[in-house]
PAMARMAR-225698 format. One record per residue (C-alpha): x, y, z negated; residue number from 1. Coordinates in nm, 2 decimals, decimal comma, m for minus. Layout:
+--------+--------+--------+-----+
:      u :      v :      w :   k :
+--------+--------+--------+-----+
:      X :      Y :      Z : NUM :
...
+--------+--------+--------+-----+
***
This chain:
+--------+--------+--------+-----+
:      u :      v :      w :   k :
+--------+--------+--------+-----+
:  m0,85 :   1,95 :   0,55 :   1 :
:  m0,67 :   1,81 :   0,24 :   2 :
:  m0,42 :   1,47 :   0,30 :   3 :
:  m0,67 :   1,19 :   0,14 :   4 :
:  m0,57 :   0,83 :   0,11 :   5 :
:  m0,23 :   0,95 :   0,26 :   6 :
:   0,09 :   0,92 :   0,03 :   7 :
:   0,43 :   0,84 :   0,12 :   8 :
:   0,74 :   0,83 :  m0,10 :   9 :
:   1,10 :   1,06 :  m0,10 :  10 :
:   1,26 :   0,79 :   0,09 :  11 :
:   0,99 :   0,73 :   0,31 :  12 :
:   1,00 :   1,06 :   0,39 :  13 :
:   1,36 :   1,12 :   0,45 :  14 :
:   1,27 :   0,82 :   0,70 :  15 :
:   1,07 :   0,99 :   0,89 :  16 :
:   1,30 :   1,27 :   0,95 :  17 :
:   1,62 :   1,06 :   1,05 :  18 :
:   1,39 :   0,90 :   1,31 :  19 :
:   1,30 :   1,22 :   1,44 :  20 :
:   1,65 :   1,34 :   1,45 :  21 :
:   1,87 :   1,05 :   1,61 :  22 :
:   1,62 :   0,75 :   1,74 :  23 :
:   1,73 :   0,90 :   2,05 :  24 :
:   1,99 :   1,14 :   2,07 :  25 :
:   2,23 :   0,85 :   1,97 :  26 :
:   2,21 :   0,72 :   2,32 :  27 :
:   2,31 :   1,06 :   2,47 :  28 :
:   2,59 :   1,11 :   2,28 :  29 :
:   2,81 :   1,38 :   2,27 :  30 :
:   2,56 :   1,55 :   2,49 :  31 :
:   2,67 :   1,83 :   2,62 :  32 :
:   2,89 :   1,92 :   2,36 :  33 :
:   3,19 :   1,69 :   2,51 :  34 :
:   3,17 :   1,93 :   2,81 :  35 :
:   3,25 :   2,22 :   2,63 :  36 :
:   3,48 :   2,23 :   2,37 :  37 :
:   3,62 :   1,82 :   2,49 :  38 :
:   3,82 :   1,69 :   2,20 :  39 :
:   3,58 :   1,83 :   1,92 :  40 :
:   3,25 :   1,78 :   1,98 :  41 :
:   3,25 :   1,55 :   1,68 :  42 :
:   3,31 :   1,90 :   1,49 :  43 :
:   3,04 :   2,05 :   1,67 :  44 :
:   2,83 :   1,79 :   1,51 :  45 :
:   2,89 :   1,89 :   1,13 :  46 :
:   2,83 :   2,27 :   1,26 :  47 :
:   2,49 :   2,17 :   1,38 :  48 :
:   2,43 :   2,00 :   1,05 :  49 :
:   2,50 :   2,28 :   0,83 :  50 :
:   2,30 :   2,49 :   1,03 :  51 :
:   1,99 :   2,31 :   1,05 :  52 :
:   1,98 :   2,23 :   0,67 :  53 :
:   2,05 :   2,59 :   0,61 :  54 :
:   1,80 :   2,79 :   0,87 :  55 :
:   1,58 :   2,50 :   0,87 :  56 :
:   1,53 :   2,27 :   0,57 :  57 :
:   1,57 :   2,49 :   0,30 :  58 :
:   1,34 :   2,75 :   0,38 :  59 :
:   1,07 :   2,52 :   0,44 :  60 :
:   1,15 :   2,33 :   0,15 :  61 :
:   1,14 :   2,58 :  m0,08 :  62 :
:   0,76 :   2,69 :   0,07 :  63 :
:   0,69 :   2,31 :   0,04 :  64 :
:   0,77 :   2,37 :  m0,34 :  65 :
:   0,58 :   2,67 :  m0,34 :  66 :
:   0,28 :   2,53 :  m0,18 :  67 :
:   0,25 :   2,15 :  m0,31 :  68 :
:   0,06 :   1,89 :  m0,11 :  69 :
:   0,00 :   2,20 :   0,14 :  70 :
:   0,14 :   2,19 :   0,53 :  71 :
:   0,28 :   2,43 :   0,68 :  72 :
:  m0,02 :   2,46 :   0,90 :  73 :
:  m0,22 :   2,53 :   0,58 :  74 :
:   0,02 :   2,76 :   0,41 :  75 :
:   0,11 :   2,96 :   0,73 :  76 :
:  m0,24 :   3,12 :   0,66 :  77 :
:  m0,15 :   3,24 :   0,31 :  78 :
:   0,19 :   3,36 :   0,42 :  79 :
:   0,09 :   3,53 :   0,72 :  80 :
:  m0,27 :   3,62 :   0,73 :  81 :
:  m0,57 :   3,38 :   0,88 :  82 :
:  m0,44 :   3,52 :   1,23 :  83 :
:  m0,11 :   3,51 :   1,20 :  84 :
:  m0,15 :   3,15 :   1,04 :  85 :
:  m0,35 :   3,02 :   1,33 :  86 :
:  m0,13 :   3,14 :   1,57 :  87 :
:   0,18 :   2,99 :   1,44 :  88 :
:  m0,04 :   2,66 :   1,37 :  89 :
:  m0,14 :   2,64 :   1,75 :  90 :
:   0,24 :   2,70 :   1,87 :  91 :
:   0,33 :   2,39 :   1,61 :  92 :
:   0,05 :   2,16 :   1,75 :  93 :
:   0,18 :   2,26 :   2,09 :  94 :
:   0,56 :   2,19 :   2,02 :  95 :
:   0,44 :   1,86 :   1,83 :  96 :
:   0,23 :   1,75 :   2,15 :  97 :
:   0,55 :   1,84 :   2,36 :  98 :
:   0,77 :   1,64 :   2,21 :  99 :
:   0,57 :   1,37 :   2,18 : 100 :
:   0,51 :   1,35 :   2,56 : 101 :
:   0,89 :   1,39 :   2,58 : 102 :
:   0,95 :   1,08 :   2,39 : 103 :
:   0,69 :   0,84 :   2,57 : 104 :
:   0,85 :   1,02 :   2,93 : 105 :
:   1,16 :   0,95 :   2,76 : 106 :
:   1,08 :   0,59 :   2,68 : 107 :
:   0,98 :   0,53 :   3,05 : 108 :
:   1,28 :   0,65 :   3,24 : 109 :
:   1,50 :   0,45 :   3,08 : 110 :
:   1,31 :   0,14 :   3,05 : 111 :
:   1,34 :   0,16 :   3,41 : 112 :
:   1,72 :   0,15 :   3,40 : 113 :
:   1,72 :  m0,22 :   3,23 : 114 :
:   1,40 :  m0,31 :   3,42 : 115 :
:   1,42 :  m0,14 :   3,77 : 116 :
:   1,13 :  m0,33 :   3,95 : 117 :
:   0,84 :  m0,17 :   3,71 : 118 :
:   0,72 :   0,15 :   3,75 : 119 :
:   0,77 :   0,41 :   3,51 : 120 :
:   0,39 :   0,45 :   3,40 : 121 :
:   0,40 :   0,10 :   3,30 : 122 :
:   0,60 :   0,16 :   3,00 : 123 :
:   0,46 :   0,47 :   2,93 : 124 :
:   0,11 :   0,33 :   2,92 : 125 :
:   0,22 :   0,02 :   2,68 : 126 :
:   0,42 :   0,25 :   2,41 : 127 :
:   0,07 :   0,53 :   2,41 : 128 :
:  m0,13 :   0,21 :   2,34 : 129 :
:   0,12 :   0,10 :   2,03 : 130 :
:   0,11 :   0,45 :   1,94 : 131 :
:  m0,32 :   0,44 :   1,96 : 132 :
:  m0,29 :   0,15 :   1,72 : 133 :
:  m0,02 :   0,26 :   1,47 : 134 :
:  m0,14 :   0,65 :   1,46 : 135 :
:  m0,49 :   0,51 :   1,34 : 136 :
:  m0,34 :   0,32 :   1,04 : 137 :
:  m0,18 :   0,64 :   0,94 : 138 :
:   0,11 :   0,76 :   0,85 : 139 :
:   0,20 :   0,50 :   0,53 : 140 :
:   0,20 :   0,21 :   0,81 : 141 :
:   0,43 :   0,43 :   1,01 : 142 :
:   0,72 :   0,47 :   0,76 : 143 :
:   0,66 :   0,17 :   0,69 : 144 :
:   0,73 :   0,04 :   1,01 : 145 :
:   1,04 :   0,23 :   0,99 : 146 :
:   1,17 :   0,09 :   0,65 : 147 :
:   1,14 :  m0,24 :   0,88 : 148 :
:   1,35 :  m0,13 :   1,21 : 149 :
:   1,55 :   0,13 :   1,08 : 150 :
:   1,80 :  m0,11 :   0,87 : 151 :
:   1,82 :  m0,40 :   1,09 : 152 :
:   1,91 :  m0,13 :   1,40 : 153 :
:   2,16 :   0,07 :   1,23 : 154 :
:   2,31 :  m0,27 :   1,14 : 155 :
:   2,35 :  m0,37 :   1,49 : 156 :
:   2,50 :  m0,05 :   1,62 : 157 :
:   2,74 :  m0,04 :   1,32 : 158 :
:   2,83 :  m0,41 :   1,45 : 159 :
:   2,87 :  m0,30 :   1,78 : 160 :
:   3,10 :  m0,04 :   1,65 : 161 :
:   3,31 :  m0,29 :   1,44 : 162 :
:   3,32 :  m0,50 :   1,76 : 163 :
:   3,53 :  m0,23 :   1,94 : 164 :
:   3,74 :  m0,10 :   1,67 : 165 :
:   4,03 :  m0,26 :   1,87 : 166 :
:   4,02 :  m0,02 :   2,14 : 167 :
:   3,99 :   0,29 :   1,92 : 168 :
:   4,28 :   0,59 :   2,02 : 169 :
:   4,30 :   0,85 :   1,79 : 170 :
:   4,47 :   1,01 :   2,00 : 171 :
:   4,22 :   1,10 :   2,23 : 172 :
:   4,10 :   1,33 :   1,95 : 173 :
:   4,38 :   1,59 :   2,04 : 174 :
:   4,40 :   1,85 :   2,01 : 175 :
:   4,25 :   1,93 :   1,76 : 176 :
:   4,05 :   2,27 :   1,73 : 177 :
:   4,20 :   2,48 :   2,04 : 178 :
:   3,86 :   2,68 :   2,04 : 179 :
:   3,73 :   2,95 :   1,88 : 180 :
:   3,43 :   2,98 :   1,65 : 181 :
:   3,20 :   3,14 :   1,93 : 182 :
:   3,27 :   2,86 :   2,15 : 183 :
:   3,23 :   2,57 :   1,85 : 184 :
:   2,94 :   2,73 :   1,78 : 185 :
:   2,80 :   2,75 :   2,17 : 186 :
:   2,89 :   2,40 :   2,15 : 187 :
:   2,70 :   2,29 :   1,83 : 188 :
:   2,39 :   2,40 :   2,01 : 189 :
:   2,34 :   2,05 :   2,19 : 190 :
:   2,35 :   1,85 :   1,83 : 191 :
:   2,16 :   2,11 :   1,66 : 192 :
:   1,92 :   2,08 :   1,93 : 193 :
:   1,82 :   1,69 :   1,81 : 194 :
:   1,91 :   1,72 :   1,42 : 195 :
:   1,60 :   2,04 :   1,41 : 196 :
:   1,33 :   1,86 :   1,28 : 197 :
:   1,21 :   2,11 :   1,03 : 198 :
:   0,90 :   2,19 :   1,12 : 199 :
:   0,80 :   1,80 :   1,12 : 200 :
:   0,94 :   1,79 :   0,78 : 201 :
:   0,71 :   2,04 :   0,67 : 202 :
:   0,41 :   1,86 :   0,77 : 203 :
:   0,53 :   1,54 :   0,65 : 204 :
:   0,64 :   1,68 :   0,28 : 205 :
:   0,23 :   1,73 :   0,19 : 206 :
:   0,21 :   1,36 :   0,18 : 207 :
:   0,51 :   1,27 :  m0,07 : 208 :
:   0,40 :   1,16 :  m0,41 : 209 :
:   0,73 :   1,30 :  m0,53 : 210 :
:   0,69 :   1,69 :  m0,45 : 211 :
:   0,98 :   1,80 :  m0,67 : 212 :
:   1,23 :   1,60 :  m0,49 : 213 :
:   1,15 :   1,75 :  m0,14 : 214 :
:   1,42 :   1,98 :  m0,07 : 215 :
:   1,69 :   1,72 :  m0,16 : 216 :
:   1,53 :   1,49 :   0,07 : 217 :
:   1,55 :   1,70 :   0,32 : 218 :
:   1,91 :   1,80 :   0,27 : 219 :
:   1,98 :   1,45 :   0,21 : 220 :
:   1,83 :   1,31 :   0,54 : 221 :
:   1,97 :   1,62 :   0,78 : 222 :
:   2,25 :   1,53 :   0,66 : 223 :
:   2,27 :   1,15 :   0,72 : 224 :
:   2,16 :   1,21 :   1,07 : 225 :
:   2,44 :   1,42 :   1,12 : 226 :
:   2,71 :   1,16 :   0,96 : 227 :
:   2,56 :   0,88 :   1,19 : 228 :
:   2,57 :   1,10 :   1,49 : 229 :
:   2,96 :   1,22 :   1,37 : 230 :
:   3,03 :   0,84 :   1,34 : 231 :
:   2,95 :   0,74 :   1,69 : 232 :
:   3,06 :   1,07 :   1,83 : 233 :
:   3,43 :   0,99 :   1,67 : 234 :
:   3,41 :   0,66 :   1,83 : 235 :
:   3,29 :   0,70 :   2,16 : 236 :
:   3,57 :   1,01 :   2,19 : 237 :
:   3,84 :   0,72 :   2,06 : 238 :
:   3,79 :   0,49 :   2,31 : 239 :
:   3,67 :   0,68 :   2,65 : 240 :
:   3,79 :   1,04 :   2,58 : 241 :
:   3,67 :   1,36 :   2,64 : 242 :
:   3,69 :   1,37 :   2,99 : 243 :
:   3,55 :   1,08 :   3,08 : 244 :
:   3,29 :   1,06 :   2,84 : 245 :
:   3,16 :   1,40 :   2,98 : 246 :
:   3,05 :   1,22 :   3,29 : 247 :
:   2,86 :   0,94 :   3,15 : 248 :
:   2,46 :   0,96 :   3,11 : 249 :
:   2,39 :   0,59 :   2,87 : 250 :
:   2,74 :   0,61 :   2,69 : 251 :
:   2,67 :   0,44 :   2,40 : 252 :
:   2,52 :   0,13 :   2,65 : 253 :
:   2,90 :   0,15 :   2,82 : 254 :
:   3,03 :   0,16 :   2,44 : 255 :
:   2,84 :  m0,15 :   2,34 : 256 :
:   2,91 :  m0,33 :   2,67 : 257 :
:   3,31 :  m0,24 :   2,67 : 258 :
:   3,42 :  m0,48 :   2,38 : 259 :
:   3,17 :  m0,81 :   2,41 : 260 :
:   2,96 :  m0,83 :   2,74 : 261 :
:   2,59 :  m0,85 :   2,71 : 262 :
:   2,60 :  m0,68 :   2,36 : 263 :
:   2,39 :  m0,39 :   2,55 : 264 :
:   2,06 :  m0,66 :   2,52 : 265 :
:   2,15 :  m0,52 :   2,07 : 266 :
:   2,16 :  m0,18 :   2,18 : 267 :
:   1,80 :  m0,20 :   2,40 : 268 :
:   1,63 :  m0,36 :   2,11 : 269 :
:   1,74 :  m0,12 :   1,83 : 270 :
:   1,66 :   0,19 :   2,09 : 271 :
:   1,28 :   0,04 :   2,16 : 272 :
:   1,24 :  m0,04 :   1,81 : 273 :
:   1,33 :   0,36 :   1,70 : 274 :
:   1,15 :   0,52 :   1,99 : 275 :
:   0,84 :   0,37 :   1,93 : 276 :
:   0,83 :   0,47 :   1,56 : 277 :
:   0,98 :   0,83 :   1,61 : 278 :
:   0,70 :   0,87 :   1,93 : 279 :
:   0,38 :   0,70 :   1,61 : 280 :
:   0,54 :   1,00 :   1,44 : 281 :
:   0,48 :   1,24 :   1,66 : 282 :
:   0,13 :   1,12 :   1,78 : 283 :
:   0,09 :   1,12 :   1,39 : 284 :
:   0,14 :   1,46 :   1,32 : 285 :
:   0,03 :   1,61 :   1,65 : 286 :
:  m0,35 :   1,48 :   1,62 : 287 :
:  m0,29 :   1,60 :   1,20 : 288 :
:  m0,16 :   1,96 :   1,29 : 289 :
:  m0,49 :   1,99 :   1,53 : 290 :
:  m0,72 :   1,85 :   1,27 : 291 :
:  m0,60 :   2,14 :   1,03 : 292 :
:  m0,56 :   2,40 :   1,25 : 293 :
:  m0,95 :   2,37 :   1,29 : 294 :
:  m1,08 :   2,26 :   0,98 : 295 :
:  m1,15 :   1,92 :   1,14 : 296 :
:  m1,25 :   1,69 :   0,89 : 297 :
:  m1,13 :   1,35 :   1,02 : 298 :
:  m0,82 :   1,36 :   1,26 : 299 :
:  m0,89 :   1,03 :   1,38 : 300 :
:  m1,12 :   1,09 :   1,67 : 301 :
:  m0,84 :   1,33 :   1,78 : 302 :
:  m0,57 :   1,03 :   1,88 : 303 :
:  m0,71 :   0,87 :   2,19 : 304 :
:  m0,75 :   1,20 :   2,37 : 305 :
:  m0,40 :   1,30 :   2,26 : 306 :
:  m0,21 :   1,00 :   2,37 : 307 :
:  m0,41 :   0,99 :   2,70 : 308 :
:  m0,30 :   1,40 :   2,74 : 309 :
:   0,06 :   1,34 :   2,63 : 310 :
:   0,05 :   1,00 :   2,87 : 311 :
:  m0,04 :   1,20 :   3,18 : 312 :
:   0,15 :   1,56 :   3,09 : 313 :
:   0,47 :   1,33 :   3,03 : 314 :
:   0,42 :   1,17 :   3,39 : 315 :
:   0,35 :   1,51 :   3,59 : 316 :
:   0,59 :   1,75 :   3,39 : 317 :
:   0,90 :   1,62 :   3,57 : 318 :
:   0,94 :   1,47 :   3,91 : 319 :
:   1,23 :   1,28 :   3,80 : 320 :
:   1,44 :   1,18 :   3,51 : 321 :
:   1,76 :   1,39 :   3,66 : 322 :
:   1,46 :   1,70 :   3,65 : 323 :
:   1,38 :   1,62 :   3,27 : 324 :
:   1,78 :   1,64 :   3,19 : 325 :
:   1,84 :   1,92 :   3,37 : 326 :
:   1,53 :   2,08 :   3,15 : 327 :
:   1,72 :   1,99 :   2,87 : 328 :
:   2,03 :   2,10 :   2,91 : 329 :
:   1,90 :   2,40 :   2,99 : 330 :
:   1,66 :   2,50 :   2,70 : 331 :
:   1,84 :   2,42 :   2,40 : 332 :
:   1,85 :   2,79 :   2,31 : 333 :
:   1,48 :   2,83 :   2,33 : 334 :
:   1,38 :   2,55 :   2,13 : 335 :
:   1,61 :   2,63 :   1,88 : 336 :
:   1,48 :   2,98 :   1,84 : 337 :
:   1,10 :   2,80 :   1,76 : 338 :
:   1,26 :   2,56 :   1,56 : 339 :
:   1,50 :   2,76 :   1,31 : 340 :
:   1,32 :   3,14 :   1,40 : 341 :
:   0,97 :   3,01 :   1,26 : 342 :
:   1,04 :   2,85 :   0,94 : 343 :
:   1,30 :   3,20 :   0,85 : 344 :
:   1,01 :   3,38 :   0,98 : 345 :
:   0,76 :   3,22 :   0,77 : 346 :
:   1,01 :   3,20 :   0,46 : 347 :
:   1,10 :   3,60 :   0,56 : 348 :
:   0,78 :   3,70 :   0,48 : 349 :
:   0,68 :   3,47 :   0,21 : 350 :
:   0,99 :   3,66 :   0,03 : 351 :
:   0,88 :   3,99 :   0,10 : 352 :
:   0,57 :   4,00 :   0,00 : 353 :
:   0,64 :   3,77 :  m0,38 : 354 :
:   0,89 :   4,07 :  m0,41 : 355 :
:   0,61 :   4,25 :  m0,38 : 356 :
:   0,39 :   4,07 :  m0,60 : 357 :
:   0,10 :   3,94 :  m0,32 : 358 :
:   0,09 :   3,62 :  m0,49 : 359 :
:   0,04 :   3,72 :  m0,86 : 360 :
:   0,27 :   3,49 :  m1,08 : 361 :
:   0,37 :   3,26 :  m0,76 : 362 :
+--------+--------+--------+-----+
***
């Protein structure tokens, strides 16, 4: 299954990507990081950057430049055999479909928090129907949709961040660096755990009309997520602290609500905005990744009975939203190791056997 009628540009792309990284992990800042090395989790932050663009972007962008207008679901096969391929294809489509029912369970739990009197399925079902409708106009309409939100939100929040510049301490920053590199780079695990979006970006990079600017994209918008993220991180540190920013769940909502009252209503709307375009995204790709993976020749049929899967998986995964945090917290490691192992795993062997000549003048 080629990518028809689908073309998106460098900047479009990098889009995409920043959505996936921070649309919502800047609401959950420092994550766990704060509870572990305190002071500087905002270093753990540029840790987790380098890392992902190193063991994640560049190795797929380099296949991506290998293999133009291919996905990774397509060249997977040539890299590692028709098995191989299909098997690394299906554990994609599988961690796509996860994480988009993550983001439309995440999108209910915490509507709930500003609207307590509807039920949790009630959001869930309206943003699966926004993402039926979006998902069938493909992915141009999507990034397009983010060109839209994406400007005005970060706006906002930078606003809200101007707004309390007045009660930033720089002292709560010290000290600085007490740790050593094992526990910095425990740590960075919880940032690097929302800035790996590689394997998205690998699917997405087929449809740029710009193939030979991929790999700066990538490098470009990794690391923009992680100077956004190190923003806010420095200034939710300056003006709660370490200690007690370790104990809140919605900090940046206490951030936005400490220096003007009711500047939260900001915050909801830029957070509704992004989710809905980071969970089109993954609906996007999810129903794509399937498509190829089976030599499907229209992905289209595929996005109803996706969204109505991820709808009801999302609602029976997790009894509550405490369970779905705690999941979190706990299996960082093992998402990390799909999301950095398989694209050095794919890039490994794509190395070995050019050095070996398996792919003629390639």
């Amino acid at each position: 299954m080629s990518q028809p009628g689908h073309h998106i540009s460098a900047y479009q792309l990098s889009l995409a990507v920043v959505f996936s990284c921070i649309s919502t992990a800047i609401f959950f800042l420092p994550g766990d990081a704060v509870t572990i090395v305190s002071e500087d989790a905002w270093a753990a932050v540029i840790f987790a950057t380098a890392g992902e663009i190193i063991l994640g972007i560049y190795p797929l962008a380099a296949l991506a430049r290998q293999f133009p207008k291919e996905t990774v679901i397509q060249y997977s096969r040539k890299v590692l055999g028709r098995f191989g391929g299909f098997i690394i294809g299906l554990l994609i489509c599988c961690n796509f479909f996860q994480i988009h029912a993550w983001t439309l369970r995440e999108f209910g739990e915490i509507s709930t928090v500003f609207l307590p009197d509807t039920t949790v399925w009630i959001f869930i079902i309206v943003l699966s129907l926004l993402n039926i409708f979006v998902a069938y106009q493909g992915i141009e309409v999507i990034v397009r949709c983010a060109e839209f939100v994406f400007p005005i939100g970060l706006f906002f929040l930078l606003l809200i961040g101007v707004v309390n510049a007045g009660h930033l301490e720089v002292r709560n920053l010290q000290p600085v660096f007490p740790w050593n590199m094992l526990v910095m780079l425990k740590a960075s695990i919880s940032p690097l755990d929302w800035l790996s979006t590689a394997i998205s970006f690998a699917l997405l990079a087929a449809f740029v009309n710009e193939p030979s600017k991929i790999k700066q994209v990538g490098v470009l918008a990794i690391g923009f997520s992680g100077f956004v993220l190190l923003l806010f991180t420095l200034m939710l540190l300056m003006v709660f602290g370490a200690d007690l920013l370790s104990r809140m769940t919605f900090s940046f909502l206490a951030y936005a609500n400490y220096g003007y009252q009711g500047s939260e209503t900001l915050v909801v709307g830029v957070w509704f905005s992004w989710i809905f375009v980071r969970s089109a995204i993954y609906c996007f790709i999810t129903v794509f990744a399937i498509a190829q993976l089976f030599n499907l020749g229209n992905y289209k049929f595929l996005i109803f009975p996706e969204t109505i899967l991820a709808l009801v998986y999302s609602m029976h995964q997790y009894k509550s939203f405490s369970e779905m945090a705690y999941f979190f917290s706990r299996s960082h490691l093992l998402y990390l190791l799909f999301q950095l192992g398989l694209p050095l795993i794919i890039w490994s062997v794509f190395m070995i056997r050019k050095r070996f000549s398996f792919y003629g003048s390639k």
